[in-house]
C-alpha positions as CSV (number, residue, x, y, z in Angstrom):
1,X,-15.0,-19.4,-1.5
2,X,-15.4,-15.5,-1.9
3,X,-14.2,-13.0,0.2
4,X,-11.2,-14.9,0.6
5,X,-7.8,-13.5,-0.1
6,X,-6.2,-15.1,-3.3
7,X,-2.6,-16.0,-3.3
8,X,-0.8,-17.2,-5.9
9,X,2.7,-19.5,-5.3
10,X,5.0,-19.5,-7.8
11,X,7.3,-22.6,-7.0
12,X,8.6,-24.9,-9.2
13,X,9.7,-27.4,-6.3
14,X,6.7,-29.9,-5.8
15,X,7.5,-30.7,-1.6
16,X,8.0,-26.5,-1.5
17,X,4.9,-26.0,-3.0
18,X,3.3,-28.5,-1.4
19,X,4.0,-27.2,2.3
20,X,3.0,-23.7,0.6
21,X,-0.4,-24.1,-0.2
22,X,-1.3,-26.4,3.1
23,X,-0.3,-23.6,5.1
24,X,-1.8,-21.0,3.3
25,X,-4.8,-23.2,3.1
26,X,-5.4,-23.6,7.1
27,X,-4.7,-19.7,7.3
28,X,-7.8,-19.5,5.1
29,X,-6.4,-18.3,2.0
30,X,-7.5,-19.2,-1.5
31,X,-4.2,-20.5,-3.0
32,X,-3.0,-20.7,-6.8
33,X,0.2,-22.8,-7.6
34,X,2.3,-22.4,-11.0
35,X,5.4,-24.6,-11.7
36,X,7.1,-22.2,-13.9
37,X,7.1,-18.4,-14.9
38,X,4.9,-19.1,-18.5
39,X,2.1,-20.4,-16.5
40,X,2.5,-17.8,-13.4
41,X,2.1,-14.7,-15.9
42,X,-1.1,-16.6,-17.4
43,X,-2.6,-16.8,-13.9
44,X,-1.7,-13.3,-12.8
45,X,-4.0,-12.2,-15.7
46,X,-6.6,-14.5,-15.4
47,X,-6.9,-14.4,-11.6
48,X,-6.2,-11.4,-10.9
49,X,-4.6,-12.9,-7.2
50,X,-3.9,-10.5,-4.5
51,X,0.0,-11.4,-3.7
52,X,2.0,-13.2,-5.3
53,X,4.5,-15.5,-3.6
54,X,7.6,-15.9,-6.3
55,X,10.7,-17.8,-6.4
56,X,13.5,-16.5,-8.1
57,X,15.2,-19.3,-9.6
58,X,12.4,-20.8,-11.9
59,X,12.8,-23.0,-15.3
60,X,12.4,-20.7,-18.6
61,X,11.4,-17.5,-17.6
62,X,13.1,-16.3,-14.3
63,X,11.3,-15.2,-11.2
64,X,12.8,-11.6,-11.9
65,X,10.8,-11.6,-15.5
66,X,7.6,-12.6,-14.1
67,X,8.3,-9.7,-11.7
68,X,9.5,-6.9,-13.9
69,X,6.1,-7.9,-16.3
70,X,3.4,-8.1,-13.5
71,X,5.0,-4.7,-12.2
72,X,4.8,-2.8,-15.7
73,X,1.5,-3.8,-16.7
74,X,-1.2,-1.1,-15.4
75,X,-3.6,-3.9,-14.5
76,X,-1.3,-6.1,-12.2
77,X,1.5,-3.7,-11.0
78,X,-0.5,-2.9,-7.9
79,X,-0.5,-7.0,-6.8
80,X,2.3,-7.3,-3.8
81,X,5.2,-9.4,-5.2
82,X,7.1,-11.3,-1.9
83,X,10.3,-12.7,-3.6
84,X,11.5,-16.2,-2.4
85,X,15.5,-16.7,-3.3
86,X,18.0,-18.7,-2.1
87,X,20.5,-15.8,-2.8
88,X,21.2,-13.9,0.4
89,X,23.9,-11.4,-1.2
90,X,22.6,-7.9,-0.8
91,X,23.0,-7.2,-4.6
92,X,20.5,-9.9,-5.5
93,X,18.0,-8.3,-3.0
94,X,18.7,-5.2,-4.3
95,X,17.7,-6.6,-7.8
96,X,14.9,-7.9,-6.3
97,X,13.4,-5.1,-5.2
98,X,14.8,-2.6,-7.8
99,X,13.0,-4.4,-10.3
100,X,9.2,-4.0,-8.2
101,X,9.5,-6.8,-5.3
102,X,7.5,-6.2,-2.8
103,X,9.4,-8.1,-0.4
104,X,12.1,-10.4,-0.3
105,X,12.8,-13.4,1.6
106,X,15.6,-15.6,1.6
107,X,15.7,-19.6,1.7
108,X,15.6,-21.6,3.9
109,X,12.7,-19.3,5.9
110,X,10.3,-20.3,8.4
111,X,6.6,-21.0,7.3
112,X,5.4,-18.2,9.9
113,X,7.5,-15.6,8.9
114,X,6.0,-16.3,5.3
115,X,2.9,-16.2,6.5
116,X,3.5,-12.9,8.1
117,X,5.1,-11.2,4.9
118,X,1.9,-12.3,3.5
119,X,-0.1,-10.9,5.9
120,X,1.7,-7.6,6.3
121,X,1.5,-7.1,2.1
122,X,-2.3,-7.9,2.2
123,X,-3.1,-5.5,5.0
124,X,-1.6,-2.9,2.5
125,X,-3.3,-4.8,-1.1
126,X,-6.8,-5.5,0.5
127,X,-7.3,-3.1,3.7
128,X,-11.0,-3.9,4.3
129,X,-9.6,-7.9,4.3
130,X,-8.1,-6.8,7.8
131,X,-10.9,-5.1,9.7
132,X,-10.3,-1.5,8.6
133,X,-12.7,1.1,8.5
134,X,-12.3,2.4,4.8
135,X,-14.0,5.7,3.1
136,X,-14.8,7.1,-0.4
137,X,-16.5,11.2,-0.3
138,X,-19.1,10.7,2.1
139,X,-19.0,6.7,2.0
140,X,-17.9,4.9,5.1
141,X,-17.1,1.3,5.1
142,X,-16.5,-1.2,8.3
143,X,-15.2,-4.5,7.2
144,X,-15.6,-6.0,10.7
145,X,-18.5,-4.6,12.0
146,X,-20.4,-5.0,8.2
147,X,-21.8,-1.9,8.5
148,X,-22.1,1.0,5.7
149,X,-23.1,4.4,5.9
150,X,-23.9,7.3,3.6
151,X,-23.4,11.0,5.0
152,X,-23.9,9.7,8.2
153,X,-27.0,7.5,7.0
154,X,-27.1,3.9,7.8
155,X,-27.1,2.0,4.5
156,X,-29.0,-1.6,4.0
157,X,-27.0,-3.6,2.1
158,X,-27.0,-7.5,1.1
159,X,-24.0,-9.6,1.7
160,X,-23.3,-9.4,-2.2
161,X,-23.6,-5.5,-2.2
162,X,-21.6,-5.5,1.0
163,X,-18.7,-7.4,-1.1
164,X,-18.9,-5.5,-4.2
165,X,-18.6,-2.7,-2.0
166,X,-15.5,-3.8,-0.8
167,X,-13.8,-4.1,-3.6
168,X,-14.7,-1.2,-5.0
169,X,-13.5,1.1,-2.1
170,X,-10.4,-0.5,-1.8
171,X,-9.3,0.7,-5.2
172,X,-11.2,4.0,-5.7
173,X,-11.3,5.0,-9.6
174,X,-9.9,1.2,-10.6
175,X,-12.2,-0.2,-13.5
176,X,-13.2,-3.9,-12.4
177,X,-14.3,-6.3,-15.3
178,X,-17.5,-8.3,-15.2
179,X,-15.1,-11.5,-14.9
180,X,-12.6,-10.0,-12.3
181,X,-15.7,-8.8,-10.1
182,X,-17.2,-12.5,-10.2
183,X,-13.6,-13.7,-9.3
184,X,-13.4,-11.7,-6.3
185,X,-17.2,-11.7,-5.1
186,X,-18.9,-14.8,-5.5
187,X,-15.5,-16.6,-6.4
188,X,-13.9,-18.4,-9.3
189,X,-15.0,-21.8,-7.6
190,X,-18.9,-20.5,-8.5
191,X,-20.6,-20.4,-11.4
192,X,-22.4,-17.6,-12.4
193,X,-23.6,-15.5,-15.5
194,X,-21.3,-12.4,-16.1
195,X,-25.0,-10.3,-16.0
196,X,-25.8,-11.2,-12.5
197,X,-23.4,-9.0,-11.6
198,X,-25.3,-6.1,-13.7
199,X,-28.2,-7.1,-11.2
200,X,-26.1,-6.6,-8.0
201,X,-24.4,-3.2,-9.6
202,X,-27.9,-2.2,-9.5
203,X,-29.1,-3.4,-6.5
204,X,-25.4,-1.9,-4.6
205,X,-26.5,1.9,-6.6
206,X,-30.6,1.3,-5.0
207,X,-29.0,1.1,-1.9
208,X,-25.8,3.8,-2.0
209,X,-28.4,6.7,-3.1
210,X,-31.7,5.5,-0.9
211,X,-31.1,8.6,1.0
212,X,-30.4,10.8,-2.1
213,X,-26.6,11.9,-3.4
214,X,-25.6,11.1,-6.5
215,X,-24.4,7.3,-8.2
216,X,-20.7,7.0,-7.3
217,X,-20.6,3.3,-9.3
218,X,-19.5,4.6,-12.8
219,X,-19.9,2.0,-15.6
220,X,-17.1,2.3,-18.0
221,X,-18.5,0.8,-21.8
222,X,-17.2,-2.2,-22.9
223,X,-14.7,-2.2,-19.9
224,X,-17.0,-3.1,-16.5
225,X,-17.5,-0.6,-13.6
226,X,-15.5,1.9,-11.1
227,X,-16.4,3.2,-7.6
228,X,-16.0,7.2,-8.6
């Protein structure tokens, strides 16, 4: 489903993992689950997710790995990482967060508590997820009320627009790929051709400067498009 928030669980417990995912399920989440800290790095850059629930003590490569490599990548060192250890000594939290965590909780913990580290980190990853009113220069963006406006103008936008949009604004100057847009827009669960979202760039730029102004959607060569 797009427009959905996409975690990713990295647990390498099966009944952990299990209880995880249902949970994150019912709260509507798109949900991602690697055993191990090889295939958690693999999804991080394929998917793209937009938090990342960790345990430390993983098979192979550690928890605190997968952490210190999706925090100094460019790409991925802006996903929220929410720690999961069993270790409650304030050095290892420490660690945790020294080396990027985002948050840190320790084992056992209670499913709603999770839940509400995950909520808290998302409302800081992907603000227009949450209801917020969001701007870029003379762009003004309200996620609940689906309504966007242009130097006060009222814009007409379709749904798929409205989404690219979204993700644009949240991350002002980021450059999305054709394959990371499609991820987060229509959804990986979809399939559609990388150049429909050319179409729909096109269609968002119609409607941004039907009033005049200039084209804030920049299209970086060989790399996808930026909002500014």
């Amino acid at each position: 489903m797009s427009g959905q928030a996409h975690v990713l669980i990295v647990e390498d417990e099966p009944a952990q993992r299990e209880v995880l995912s249902y949970n994150l399920e019912a709260e509507g989440y798109r949900v991602s689950a690697a055993m191990n800290g090889e295939e958690a790095l693999l999804l991080v850059s394929e998917e793209a997710p937009d938090v990342i629930v960790l345990d430390w003590m993983l098979p192979n490569v550690s928890g605190i790995e997968v952490c210190r490599q999706v925090k100094s990548r460019a790409e991925t060192r802006e996903i929220p990482v929410i720690m999961l250890s069993a270790r409650s000594e304030e050095t290892d939290k420490v660690r945790g967060l020294e080396i990027g965590a985002d948050d840190y909780v320790t084992k056992p913990y209670s499913v709603s508590e999770l839940l509400a580290r995950v909520r808290s980190q998302l409302r800081r990853a992907r603000p227009t997820m949450t209801g917020q009113v969001m701007t870029f220069d003379d762009i003004q963006l309200d996620s609940e009320t689906h309504r966007v406006t242009r130097n006060g103008e009222m814009l007409k936008l379709g749904p798929t627009e409205f989404r690219l949009l979204s993700t644009f604004i949240e991350k002002p100057g980021r450059v999305w790929s054709r394959d990371q847009l499609l991820d987060r827009v229509w959804g990986r669960d979809i399939y559609v051709d990388t150049r429909t979202v050319d179409v729909h760039v096109g269609r968002l730029r119609k409607a941004l400067t039907a009033h005049g102004g200039s084209d804030p959607v920049r299209t970086v060569r060989g790399a996808g498009y930026a909002l500014g």
